[in-house]
C-alpha positions, -999 to 999 in steps of 0.1 A, spaced: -517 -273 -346 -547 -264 -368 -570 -268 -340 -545 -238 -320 -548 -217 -351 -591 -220 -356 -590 -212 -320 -572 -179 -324 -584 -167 -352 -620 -174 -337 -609 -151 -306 -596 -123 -326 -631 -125 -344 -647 -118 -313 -622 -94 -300 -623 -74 -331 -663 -75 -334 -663 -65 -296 -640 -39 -296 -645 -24 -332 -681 -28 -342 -692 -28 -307 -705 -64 -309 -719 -80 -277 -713 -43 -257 -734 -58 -228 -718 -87 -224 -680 -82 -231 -655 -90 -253 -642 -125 -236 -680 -141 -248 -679 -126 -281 -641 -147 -281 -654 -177 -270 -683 -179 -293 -661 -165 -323 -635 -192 -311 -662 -224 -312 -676 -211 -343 -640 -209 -358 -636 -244 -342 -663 -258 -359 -657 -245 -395 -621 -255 -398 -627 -290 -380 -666 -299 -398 -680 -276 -422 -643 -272 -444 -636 -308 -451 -670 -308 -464 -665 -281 -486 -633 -295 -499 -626 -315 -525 -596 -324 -521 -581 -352 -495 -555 -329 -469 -527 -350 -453 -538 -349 -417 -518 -323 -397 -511 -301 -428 -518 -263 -427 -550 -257 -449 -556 -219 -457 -592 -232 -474 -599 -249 -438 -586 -215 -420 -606 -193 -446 -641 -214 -434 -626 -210 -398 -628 -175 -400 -657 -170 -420 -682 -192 -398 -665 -178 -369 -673 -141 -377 -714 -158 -390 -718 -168 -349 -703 -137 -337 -723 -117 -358 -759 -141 -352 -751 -144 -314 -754 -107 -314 -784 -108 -335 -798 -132 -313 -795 -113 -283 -811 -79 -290 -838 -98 -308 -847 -120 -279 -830 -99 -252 -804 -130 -239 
């Protein structure tokens, strides 16, 4: 269930940075949710149990885990974008 919830808070990362800050305007919003959506994905699921201290029962709603999820989501939305006007992707 966690994994469902990193996912779609990765996509409305990129939805919101594609629609509202005009985020990856050349290559559409459905990229900028799929890299906000792995980025999400791979907070919540590697970088948050790192950062914790504290041992989670496995399956249990973590708003720390979701917090990272979001966070490192919007850092690859936002370095994707940097990426590709620096090197022109």
């Amino acid at each position: 269930m966690n994994i469902m919830l990193w996912l779609l808070a990765g996509a409305i990362v990129g939805w919101a940075g594609a629609r509202f800050f005009d985020l990856h305007h050349h290559r559409g919003a459905v990229v900028a949710m799929i890299i906000g959506a792995v980025g999400a994905l791979i907070g919540g699921k590697s970088l948050a149990p790192l950062l914790s201290n504290a041992a989670d029962i496995d399956g249990q709603f973590s708003i720390f885990a979701m917090v990272i999820a979001i966070l490192l989501g919007t850092a690859c939305v936002v370095a994707s974008d940097v990426l590709s006007k620096r090197f022109d992707l």
